[in-house]
N, C-alpha and C positions, 0 to 999 in steps of 0.2 A: 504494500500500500504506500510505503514511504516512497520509492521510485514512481510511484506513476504520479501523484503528487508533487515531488521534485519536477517532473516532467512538463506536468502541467503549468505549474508556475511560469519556468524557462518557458514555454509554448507561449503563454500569457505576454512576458515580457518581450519578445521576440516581434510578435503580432503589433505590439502596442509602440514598438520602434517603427514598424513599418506604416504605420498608420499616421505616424507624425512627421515621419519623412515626407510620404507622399503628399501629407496637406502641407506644409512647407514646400511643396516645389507648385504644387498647384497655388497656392497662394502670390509665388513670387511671381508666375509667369500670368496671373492675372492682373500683380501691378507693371508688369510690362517688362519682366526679367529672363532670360533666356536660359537655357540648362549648362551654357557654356559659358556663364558671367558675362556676356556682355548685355548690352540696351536692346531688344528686338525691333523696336522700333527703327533702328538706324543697322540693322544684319543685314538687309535686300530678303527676307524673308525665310531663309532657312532652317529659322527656328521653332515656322509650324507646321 
C-alpha cells in the first residue's frame, strides 16, 4: 500500500508540473510571446 501511494503522490506532482507549464506558455503566447523568447508580433509569423 505504501508504494502505490508513494506513486500516486509522485503521479500527483508530476501532473501538477505539467499543468503549470502549459498554462505559462499558453498565457505568454496570448500576451504576444513566442516559445523561442522572442516578440511574435515582429517573427514574420513563424510562431503560429
Amino acid at each position: 500500500m505504501g508504494t502505490i501511494m508513494g506513486t500516486a503522490v509522485a503521479l500527483i506532482l508530476v501532473i501538477g508540473c505539467v499543468v503549470l507549464s502549459v498554462r505559462a506558455l499558453l498565457r505568454d503566447r496570448k500576451n504576444g510571446k513566442c516559445l523561442c523568447g522572442k516578440d511574435c508580433k515582429s517573427c514574420g509569423g513563424h510562431c503560429k
